[in-house]
C-alpha positions in Angstrom: -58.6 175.7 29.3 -59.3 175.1 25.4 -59.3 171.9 24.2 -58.1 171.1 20.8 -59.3 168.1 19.0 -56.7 165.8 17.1 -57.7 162.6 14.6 -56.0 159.6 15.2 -56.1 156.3 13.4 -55.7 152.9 15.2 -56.2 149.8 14.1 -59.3 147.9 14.5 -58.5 145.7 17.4 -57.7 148.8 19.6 -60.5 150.3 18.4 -63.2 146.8 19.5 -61.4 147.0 22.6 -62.5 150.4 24.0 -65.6 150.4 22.5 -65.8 147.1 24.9 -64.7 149.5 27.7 -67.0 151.8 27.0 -69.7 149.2 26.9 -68.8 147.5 30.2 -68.8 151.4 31.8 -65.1 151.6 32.2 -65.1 154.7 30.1 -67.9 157.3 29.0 -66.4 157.7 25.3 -63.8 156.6 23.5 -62.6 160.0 24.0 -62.8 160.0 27.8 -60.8 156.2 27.4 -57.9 157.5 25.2 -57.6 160.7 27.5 -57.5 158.5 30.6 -54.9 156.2 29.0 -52.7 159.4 28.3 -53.0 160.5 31.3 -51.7 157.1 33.0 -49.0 156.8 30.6 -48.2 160.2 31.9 -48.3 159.5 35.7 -45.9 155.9 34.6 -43.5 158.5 33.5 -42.9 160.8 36.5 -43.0 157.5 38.2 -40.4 156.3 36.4 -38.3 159.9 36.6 -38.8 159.6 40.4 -37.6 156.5 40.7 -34.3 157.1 38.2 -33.6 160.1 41.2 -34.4 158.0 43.9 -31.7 155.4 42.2 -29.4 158.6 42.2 -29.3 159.4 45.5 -29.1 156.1 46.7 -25.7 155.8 44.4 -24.6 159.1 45.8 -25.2 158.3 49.3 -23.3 155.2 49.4 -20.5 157.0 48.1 -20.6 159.7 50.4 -22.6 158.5 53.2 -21.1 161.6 55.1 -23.6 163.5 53.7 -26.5 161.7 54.9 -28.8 163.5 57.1 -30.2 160.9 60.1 -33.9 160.6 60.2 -33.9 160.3 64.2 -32.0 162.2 66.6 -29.8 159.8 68.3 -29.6 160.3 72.5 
C-alpha cells in the first residue's frame, strides 16, 4: 500500500502537546501520533454506527417482538 503524504497546519498548542507524547514515548513521530489519532477517531465512528443499529433493532423488536428469535431453546 502507497502512502501519500498530506501537510497540515495546527495550531501551536496541538502541536507542544504531541511533541510531549512523543517525548514521554506515547508516540514514535508526530506522524505515527496523528495516524494513531485517525485511526481512533475512525474505530469511535463504527462504534457509534453499531451502536445507532443496535438502537434500531432494539426499536424494531419491541414493536414486533414476534420476530425475535430466542437465544435458548425452551424444554
Amino acid at each position: 500500500m502507497a502512502l501519500t503524504q498530506v501537510q497540515l497546519r495546527l495550531p501551536p498548542r496541538m502541536i507542544e502537546e504531541i511533541d510531549r507524547w512523543v517525548e514521554e514515548g506515547r508516540f514514535k513521530s508526530r506522524s505515527d501520533a496523528i495516524k494513531t489519532i485517525i485511526s481512533l477517531f475512525e474505530d469511535r465512528e463504527k462504534t457509534r454506527e453499531f451502536l445507532a443499529m443496535l438502537n434500531t433493532r432494539s426499536e424494531e423488536a419491541e414493536e414486533h417482538p414476534e420476530t425475535l428469535i430466542p437465544l435458548e431453546e425452551s424444554e
